[in-house]
LUMZA-370042 format. One record per atom (N, C-alpha, C, O, CB): residue number from 1; residue in three letters; atom name; y, z, x. Coordinates in Angstrom, 3 decimals. Atoms other than C-alpha are relative to their C-alpha. Glycine has a CB too. Example, Ala and Ser with C-alpha at 12.3 -4.5 7.8 and 13.67 -1.06 7.14 Angstrom:
# LUMZA-370042
+-----+------+------+----------+----------+----------+
:  nr : rest : atom :        y :        z :        x :
+-----+------+------+----------+----------+----------+
:   1 :  ala :    N :   -1.190 :    0.000 :    0.890 :
:   1 :  ala :   CA :   -4.500 :    7.800 :   12.300 :
:   1 :  ala :    C :    1.200 :    0.000 :    0.900 :
:   1 :  ala :    O :    1.181 :    0.665 :    1.936 :
:   1 :  ala :   CB :    0.027 :    1.246 :   -0.992 :
:   2 :  ser :    N :   -1.190 :   -0.060 :   -0.820 :
:   2 :  ser :   CA :   -1.060 :    7.140 :   13.670 :
:   2 :  ser :    C :    1.090 :    0.730 :   -0.770 :
:   2 :  ser :    O :    2.198 :    0.899 :   -0.261 :
:   2 :  ser :   CB :    0.462 :   -1.415 :    0.414 :
+-----+------+------+----------+----------+----------+
END
This chain:
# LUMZA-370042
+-----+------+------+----------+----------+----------+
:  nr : rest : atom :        y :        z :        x :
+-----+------+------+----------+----------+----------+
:   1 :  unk :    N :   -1.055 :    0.651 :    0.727 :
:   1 :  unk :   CA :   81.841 :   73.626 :  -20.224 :
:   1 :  unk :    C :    1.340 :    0.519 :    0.534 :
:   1 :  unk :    O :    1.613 :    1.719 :    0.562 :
:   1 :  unk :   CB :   -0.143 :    0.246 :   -1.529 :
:   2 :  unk :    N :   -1.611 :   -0.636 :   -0.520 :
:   2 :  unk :   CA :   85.636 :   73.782 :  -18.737 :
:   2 :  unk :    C :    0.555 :    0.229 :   -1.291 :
:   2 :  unk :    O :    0.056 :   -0.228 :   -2.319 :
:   2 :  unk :   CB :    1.162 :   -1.144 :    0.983 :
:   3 :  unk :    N :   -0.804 :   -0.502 :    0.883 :
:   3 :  unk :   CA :   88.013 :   75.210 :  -20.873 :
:   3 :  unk :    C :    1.436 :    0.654 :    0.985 :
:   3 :  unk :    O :    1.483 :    1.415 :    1.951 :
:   3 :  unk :   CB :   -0.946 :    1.134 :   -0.920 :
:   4 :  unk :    N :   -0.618 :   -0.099 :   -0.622 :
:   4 :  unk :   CA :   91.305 :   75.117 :  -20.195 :
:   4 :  unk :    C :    1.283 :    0.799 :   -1.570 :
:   4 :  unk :    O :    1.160 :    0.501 :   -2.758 :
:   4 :  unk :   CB :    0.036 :   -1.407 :    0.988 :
:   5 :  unk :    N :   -0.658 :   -0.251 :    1.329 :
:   5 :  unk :   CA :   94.158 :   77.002 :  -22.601 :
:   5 :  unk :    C :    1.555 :    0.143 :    0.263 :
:   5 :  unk :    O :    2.027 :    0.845 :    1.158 :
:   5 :  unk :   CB :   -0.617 :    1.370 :   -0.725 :
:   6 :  unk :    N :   -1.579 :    0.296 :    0.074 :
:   6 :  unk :   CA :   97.715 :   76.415 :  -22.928 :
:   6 :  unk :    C :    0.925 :    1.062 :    0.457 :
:   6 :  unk :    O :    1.016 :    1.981 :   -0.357 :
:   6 :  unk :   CB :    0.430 :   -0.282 :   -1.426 :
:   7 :  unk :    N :   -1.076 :   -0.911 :   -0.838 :
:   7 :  unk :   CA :  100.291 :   78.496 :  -20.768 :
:   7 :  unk :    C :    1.002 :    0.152 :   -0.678 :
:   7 :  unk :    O :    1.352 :   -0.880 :   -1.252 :
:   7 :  unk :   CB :    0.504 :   -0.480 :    1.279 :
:   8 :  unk :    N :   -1.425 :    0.030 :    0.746 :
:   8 :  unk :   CA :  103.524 :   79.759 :  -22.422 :
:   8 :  unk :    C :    0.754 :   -0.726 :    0.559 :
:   8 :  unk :    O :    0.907 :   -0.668 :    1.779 :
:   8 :  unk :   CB :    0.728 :    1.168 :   -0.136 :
:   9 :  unk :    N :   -0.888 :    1.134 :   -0.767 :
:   9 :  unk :   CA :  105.938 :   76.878 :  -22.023 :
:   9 :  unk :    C :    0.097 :   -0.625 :    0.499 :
:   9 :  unk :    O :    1.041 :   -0.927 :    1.229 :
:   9 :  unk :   CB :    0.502 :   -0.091 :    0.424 :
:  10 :  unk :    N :    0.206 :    0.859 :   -0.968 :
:  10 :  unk :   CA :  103.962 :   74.474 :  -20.916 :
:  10 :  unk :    C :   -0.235 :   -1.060 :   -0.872 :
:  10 :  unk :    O :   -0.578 :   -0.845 :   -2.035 :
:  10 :  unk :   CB :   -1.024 :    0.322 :    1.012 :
:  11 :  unk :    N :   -0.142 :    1.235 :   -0.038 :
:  11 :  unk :   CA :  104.032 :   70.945 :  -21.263 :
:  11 :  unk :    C :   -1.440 :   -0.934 :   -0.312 :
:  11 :  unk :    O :   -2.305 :   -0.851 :    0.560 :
:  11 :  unk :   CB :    0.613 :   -0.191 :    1.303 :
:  12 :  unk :    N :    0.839 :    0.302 :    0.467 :
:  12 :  unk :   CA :  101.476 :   68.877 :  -23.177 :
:  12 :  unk :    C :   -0.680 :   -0.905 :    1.520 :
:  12 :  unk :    O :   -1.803 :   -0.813 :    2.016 :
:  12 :  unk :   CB :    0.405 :   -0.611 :   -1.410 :
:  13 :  unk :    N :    0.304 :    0.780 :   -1.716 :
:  13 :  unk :   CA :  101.360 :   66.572 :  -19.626 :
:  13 :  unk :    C :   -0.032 :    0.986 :    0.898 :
:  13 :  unk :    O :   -0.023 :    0.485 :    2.022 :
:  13 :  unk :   CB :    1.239 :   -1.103 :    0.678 :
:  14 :  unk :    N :    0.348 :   -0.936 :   -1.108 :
:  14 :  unk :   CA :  100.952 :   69.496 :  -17.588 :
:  14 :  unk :    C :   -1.482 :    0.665 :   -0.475 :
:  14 :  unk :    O :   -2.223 :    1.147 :    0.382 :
:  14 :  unk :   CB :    1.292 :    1.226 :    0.212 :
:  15 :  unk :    N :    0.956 :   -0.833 :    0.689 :
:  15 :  unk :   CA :   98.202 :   70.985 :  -19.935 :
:  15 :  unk :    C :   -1.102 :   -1.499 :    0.879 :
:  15 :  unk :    O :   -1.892 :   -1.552 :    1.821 :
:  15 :  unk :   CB :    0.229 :    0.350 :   -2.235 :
:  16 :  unk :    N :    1.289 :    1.237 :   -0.519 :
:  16 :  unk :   CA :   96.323 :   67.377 :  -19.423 :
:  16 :  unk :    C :   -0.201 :    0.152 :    1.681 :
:  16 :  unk :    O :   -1.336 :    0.231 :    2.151 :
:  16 :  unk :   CB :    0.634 :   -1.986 :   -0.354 :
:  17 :  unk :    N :    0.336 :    0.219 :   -1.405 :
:  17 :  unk :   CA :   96.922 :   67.342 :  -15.531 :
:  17 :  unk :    C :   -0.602 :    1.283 :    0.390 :
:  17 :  unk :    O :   -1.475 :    1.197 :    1.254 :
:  17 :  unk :   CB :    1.235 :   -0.401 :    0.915 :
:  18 :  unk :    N :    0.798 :   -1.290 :   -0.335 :
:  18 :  unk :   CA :   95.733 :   70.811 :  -15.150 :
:  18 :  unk :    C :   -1.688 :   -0.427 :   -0.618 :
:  18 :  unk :    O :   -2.634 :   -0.582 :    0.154 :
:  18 :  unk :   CB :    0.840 :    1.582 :   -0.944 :
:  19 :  unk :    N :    1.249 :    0.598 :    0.565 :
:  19 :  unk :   CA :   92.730 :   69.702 :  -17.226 :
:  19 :  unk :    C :   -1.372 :   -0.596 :    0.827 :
:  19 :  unk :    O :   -2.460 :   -0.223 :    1.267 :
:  19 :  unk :   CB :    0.516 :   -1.072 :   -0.725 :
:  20 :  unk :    N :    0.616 :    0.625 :   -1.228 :
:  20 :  unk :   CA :   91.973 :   66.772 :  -15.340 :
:  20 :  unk :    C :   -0.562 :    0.157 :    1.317 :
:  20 :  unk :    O :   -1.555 :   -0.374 :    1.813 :
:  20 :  unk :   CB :    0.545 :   -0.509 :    0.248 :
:  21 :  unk :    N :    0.516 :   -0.108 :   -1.022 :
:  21 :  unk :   CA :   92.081 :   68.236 :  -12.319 :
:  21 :  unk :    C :   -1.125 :    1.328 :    0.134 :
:  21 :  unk :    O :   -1.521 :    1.470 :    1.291 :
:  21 :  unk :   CB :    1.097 :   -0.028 :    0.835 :
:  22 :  unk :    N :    0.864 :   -0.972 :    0.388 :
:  22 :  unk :   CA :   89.528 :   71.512 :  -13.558 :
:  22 :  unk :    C :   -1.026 :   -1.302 :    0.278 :
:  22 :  unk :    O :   -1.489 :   -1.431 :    1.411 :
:  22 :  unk :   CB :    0.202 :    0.885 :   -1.607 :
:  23 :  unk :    N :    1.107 :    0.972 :    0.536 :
:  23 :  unk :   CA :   87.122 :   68.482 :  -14.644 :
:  23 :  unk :    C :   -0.352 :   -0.584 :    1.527 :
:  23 :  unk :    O :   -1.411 :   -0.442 :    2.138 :
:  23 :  unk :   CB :    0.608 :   -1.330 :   -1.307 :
:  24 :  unk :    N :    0.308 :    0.837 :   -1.728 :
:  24 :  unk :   CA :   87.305 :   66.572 :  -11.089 :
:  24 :  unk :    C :   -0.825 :    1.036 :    0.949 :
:  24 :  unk :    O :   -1.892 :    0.799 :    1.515 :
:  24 :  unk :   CB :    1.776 :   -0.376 :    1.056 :
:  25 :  unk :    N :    0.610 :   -1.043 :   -1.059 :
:  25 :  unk :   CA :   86.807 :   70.148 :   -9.037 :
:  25 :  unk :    C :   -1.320 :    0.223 :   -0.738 :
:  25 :  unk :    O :   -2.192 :    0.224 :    0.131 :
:  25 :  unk :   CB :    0.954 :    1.549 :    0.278 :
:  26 :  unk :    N :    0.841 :   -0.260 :    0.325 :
:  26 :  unk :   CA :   84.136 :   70.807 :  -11.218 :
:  26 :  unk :    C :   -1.133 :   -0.771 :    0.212 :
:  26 :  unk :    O :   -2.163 :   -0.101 :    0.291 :
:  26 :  unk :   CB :    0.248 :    0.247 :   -0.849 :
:  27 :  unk :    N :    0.625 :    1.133 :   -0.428 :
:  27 :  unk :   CA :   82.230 :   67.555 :  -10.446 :
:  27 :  unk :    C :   -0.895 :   -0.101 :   -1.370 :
:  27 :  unk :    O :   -2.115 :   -0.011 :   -1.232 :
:  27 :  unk :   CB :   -0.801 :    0.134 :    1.537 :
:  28 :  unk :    N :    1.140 :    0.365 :    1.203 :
:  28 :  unk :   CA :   80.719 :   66.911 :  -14.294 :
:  28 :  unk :    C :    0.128 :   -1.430 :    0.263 :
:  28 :  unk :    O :   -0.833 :   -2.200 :    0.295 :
:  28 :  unk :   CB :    0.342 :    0.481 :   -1.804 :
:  29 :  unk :    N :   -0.138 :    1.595 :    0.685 :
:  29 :  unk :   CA :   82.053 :   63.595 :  -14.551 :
:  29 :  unk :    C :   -0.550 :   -0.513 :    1.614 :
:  29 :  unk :    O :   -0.843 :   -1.708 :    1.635 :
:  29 :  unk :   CB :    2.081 :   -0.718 :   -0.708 :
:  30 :  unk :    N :    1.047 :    0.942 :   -1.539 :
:  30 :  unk :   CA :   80.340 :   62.622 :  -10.523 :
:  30 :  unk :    C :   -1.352 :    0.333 :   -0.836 :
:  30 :  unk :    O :   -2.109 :   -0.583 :   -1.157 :
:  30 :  unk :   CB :   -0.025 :    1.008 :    2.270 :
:  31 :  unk :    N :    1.398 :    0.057 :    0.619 :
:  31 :  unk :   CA :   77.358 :   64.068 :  -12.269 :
:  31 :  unk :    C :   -0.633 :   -1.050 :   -1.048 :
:  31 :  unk :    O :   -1.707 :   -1.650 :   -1.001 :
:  31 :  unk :   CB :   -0.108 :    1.161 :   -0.621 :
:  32 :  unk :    N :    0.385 :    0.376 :    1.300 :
:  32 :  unk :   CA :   77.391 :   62.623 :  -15.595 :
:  32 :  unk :    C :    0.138 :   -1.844 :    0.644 :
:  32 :  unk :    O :   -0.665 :   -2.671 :    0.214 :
:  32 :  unk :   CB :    1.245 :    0.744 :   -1.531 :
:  33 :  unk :    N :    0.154 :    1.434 :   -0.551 :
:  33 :  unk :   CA :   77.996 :   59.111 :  -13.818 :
:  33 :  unk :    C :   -0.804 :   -0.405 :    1.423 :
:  33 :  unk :    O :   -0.980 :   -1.480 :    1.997 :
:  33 :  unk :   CB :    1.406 :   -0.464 :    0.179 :
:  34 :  unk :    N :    1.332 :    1.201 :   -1.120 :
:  34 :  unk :   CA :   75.433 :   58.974 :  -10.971 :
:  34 :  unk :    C :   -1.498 :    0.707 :   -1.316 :
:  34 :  unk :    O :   -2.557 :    0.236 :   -0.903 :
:  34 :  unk :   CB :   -0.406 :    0.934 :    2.945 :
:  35 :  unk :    N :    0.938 :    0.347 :    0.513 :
:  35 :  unk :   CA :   72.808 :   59.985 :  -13.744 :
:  35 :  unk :    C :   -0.209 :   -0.755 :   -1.514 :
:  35 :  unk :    O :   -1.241 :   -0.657 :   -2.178 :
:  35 :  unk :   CB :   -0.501 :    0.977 :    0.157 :
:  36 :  unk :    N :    0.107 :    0.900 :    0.495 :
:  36 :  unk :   CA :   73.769 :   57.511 :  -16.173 :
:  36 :  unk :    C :   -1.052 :   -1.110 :   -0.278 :
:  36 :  unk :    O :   -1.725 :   -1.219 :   -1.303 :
:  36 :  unk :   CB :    0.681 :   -0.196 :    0.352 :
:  37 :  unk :    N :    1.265 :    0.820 :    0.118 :
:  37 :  unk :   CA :   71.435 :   54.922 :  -15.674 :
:  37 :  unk :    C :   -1.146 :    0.331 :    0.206 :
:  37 :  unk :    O :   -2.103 :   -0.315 :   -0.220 :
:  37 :  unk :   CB :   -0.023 :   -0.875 :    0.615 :
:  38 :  unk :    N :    1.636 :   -0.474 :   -0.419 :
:  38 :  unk :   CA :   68.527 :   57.043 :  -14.197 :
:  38 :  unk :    C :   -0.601 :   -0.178 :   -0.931 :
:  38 :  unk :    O :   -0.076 :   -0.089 :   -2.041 :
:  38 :  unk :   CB :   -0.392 :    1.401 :    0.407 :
:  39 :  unk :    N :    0.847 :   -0.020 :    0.810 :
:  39 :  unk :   CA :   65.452 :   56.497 :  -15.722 :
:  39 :  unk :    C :   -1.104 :    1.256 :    0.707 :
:  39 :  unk :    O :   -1.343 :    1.295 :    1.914 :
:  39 :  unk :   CB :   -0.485 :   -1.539 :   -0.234 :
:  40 :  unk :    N :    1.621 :   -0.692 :   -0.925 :
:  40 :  unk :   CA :   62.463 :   58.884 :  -14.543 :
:  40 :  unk :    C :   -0.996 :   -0.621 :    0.397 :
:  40 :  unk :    O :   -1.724 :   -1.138 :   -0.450 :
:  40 :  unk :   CB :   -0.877 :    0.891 :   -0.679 :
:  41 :  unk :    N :    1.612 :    0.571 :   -0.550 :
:  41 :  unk :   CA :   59.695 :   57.628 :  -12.881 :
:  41 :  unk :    C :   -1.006 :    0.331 :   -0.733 :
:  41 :  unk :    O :   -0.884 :    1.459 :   -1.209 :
:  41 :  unk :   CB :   -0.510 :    0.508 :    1.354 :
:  42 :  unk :    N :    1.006 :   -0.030 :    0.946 :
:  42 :  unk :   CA :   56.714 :   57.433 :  -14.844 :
:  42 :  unk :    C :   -1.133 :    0.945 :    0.960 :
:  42 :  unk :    O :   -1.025 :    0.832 :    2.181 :
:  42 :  unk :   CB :   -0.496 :   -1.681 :   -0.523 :
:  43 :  unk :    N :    1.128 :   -0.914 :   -1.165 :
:  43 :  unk :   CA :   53.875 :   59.787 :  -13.016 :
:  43 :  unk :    C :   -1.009 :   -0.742 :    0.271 :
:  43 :  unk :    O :   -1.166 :   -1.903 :   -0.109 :
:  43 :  unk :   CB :   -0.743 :    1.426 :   -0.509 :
:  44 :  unk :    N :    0.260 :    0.950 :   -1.009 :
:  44 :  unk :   CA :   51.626 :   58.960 :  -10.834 :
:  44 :  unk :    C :   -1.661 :   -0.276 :   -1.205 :
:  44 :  unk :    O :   -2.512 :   -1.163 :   -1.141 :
:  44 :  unk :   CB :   -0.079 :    0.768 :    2.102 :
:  45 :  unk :    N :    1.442 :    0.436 :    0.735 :
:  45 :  unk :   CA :   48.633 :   59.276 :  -13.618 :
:  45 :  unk :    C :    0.303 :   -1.621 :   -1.147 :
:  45 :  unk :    O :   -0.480 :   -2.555 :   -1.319 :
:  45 :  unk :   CB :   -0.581 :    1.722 :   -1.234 :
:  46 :  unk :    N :   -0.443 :    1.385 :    0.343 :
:  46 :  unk :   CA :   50.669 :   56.450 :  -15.660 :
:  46 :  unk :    C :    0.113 :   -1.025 :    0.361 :
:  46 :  unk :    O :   -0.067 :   -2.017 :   -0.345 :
:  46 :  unk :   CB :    0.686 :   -0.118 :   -0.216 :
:  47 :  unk :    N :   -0.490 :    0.991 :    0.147 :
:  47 :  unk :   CA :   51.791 :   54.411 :  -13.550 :
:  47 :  unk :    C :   -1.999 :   -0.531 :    0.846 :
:  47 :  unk :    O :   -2.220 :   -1.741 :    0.810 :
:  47 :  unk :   CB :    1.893 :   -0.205 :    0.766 :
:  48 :  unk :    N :    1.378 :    0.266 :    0.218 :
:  48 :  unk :   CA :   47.399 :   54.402 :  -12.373 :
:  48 :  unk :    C :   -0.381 :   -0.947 :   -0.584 :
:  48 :  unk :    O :   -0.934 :   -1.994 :   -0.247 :
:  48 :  unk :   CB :   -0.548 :    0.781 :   -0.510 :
:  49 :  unk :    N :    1.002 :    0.824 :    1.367 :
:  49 :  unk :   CA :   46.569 :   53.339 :  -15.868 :
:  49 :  unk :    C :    0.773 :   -1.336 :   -0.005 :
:  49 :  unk :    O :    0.056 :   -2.333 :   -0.091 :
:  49 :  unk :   CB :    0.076 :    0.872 :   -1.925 :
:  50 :  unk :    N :   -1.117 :    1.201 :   -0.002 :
:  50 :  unk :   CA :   49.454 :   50.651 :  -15.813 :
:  50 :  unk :    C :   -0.652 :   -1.056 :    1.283 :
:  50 :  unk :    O :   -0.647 :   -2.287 :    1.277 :
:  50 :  unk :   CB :    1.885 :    0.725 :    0.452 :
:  51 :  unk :    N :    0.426 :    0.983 :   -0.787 :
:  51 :  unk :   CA :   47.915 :   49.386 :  -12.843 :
:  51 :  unk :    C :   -1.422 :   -0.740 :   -0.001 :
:  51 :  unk :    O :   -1.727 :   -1.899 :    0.280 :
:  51 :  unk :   CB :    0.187 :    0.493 :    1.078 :
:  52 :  unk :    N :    1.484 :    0.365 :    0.540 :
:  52 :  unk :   CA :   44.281 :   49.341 :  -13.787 :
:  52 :  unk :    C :   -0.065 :   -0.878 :   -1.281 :
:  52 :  unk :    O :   -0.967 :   -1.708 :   -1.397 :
:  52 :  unk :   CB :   -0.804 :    1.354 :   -0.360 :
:  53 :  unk :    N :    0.357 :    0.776 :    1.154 :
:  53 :  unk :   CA :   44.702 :   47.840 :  -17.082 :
:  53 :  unk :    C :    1.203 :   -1.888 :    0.278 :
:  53 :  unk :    O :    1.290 :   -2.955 :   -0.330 :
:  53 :  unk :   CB :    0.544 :    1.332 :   -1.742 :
:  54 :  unk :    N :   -0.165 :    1.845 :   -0.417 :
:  54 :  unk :   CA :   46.639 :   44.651 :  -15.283 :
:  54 :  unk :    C :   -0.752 :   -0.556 :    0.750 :
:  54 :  unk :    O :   -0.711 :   -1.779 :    0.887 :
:  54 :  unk :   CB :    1.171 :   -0.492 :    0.693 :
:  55 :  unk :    N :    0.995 :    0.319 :   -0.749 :
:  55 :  unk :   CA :   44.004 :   44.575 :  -13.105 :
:  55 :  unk :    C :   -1.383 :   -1.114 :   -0.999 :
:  55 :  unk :    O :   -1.940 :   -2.194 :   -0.805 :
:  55 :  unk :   CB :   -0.490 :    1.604 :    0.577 :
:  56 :  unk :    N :    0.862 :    0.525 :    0.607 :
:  56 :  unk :   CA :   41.727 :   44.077 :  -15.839 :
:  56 :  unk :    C :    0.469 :   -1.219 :   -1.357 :
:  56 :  unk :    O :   -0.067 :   -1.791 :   -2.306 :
:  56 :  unk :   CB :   -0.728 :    1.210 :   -0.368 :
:  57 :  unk :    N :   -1.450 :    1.085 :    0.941 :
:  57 :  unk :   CA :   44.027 :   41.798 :  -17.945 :
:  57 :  unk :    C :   -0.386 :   -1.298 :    0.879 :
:  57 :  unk :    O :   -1.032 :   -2.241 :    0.422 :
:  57 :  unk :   CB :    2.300 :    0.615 :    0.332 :
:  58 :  unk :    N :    0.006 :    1.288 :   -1.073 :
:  58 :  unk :   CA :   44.185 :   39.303 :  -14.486 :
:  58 :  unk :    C :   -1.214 :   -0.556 :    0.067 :
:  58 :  unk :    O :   -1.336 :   -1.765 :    0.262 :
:  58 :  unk :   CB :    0.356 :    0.328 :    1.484 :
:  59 :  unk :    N :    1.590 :    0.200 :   -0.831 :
:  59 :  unk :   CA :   40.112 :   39.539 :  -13.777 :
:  59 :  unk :    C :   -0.123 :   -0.922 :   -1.376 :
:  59 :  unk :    O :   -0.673 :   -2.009 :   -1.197 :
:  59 :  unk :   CB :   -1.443 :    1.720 :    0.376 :
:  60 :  unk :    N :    0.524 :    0.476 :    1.268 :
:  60 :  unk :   CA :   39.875 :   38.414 :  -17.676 :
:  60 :  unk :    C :    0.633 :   -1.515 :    0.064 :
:  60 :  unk :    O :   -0.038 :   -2.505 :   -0.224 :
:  60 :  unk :   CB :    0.497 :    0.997 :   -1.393 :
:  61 :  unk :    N :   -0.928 :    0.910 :    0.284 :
:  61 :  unk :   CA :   42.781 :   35.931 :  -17.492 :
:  61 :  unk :    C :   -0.674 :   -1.262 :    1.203 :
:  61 :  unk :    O :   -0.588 :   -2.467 :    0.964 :
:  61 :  unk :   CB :    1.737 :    0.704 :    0.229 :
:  62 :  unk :    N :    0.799 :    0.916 :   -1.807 :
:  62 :  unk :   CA :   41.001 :   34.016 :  -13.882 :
:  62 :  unk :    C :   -1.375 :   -0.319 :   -0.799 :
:  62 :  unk :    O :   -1.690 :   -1.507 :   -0.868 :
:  62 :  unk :   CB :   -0.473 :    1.472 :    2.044 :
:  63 :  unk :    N :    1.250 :    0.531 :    0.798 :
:  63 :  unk :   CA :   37.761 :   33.866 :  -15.922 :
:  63 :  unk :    C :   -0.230 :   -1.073 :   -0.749 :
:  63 :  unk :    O :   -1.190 :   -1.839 :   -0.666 :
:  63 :  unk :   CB :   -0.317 :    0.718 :   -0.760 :
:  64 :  unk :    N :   -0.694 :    0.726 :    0.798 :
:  64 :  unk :   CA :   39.300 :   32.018 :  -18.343 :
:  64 :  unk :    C :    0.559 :   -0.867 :    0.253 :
:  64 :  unk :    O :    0.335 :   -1.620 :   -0.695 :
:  64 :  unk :   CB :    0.601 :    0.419 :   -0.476 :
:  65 :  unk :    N :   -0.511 :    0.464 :   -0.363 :
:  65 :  unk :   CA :   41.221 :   30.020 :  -16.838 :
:  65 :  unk :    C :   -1.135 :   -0.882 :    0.693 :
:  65 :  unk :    O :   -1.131 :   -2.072 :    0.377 :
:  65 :  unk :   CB :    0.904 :    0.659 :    0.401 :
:  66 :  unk :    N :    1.194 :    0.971 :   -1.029 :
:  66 :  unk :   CA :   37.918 :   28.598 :  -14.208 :
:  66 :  unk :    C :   -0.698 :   -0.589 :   -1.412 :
:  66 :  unk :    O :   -1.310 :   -1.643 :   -1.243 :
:  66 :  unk :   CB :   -1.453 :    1.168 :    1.334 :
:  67 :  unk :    N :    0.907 :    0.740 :    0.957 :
:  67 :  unk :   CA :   36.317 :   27.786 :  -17.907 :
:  67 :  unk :    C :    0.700 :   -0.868 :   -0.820 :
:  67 :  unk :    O :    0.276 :   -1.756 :   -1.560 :
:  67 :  unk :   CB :   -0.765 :    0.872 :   -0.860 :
:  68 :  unk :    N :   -0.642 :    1.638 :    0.795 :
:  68 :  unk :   CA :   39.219 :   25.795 :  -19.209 :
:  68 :  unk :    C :    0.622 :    0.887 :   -1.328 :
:  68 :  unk :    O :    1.504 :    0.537 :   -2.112 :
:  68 :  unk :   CB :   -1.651 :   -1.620 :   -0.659 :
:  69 :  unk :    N :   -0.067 :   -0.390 :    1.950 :
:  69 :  unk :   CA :   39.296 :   28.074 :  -22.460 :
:  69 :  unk :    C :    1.634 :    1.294 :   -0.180 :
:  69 :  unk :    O :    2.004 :    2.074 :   -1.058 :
:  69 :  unk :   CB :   -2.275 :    1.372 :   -0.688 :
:  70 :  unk :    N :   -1.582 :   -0.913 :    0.367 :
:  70 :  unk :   CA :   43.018 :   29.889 :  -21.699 :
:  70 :  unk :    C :    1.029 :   -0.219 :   -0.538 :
:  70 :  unk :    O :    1.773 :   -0.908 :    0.159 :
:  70 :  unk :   CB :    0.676 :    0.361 :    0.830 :
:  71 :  unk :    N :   -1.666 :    0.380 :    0.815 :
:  71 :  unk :   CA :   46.019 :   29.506 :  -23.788 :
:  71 :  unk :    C :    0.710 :    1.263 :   -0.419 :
:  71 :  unk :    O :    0.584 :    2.240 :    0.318 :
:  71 :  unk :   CB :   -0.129 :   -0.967 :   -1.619 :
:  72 :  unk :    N :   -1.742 :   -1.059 :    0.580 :
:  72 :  unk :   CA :   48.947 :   31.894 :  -25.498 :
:  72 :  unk :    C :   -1.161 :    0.682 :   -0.796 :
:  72 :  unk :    O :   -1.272 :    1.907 :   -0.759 :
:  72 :  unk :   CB :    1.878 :   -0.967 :   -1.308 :
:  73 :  unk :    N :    0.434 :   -0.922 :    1.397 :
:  73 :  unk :   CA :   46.422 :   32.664 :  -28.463 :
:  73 :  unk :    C :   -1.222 :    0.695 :    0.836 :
:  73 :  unk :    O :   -1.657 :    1.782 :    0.456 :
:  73 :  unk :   CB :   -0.602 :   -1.058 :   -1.726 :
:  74 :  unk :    N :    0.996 :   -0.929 :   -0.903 :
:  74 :  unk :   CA :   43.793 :   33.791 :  -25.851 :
:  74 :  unk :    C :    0.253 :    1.101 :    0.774 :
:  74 :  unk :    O :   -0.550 :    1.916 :    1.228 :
:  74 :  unk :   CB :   -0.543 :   -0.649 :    0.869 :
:  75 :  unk :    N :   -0.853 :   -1.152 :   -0.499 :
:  75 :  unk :   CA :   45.975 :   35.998 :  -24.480 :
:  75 :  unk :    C :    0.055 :    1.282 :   -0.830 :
:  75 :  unk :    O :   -0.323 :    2.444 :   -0.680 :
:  75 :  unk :   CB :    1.383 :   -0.467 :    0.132 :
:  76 :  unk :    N :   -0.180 :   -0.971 :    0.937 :
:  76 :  unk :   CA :   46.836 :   37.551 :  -27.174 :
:  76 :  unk :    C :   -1.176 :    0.894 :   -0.518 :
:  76 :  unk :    O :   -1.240 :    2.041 :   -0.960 :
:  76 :  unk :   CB :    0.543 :   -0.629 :   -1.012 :
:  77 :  unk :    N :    1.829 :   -0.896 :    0.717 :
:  77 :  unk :   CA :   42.934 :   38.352 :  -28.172 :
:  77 :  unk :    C :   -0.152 :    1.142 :    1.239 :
:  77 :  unk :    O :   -0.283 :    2.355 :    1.072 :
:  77 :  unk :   CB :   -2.081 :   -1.492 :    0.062 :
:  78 :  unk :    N :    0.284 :   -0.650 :   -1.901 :
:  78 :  unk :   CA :   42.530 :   39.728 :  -24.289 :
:  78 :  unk :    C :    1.348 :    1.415 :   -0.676 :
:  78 :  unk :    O :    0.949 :    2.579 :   -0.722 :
:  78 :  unk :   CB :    0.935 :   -1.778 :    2.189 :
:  79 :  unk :    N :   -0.709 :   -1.472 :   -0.110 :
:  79 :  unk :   CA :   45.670 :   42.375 :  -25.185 :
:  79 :  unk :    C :   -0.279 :    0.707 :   -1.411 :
:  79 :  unk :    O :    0.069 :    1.867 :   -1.633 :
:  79 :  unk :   CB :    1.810 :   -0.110 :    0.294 :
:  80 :  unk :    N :    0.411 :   -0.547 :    1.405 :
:  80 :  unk :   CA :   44.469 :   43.002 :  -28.723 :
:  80 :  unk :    C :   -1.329 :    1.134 :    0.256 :
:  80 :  unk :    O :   -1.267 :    2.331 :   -0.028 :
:  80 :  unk :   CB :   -0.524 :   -1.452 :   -1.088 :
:  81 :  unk :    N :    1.058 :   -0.566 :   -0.757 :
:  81 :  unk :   CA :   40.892 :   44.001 :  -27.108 :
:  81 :  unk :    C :    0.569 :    1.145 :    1.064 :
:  81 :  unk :    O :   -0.068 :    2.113 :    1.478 :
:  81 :  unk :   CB :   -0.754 :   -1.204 :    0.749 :
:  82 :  unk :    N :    0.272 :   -1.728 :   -1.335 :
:  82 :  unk :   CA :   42.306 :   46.578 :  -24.437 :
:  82 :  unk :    C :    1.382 :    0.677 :   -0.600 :
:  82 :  unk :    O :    1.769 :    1.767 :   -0.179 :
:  82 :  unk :   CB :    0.228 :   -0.364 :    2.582 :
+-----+------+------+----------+----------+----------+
END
């Protein structure tokens, strides 16, 4: 945390530009704005299961589909089931 504290006889605009420029050399605010949006990557055992269970989602959904019997509410049974 910067901390900056008021000089005898100094100037509320000199207090800020001294401030400012602590905060810049310090580089929080490059930090705090390139990890803004980061998200983390999910690991590699997640993003596995994430891939296996669309796998088995698609194989169900193609089944279905060659017998005629797929719609929205069949869907929904297929993600209710896994």
């Amino acid at each position: 945390m910067i901390q900056v504290r008021k000089k005898e006889r100094e100037t509320g605009e000199s207090l800020i530009r001294r401030f400012s420029r602590r905060v810049q050399q310090s580089g929080v605010l490059r930090r705090a704005r390139k990890t803004r949006f980061h998200r983390a990557e999910p690991s590699r055992i997640k993003r596995r299961e994430e891939a296996l269970y669309k796998v088995k989602i698609r194989k169900v959904i193609n089944r279905l589909k060659k017998l005629g019997k797929f719609d929205e509410e069949a869907l929904r049974e297929i993600k209710k089931k896994m």
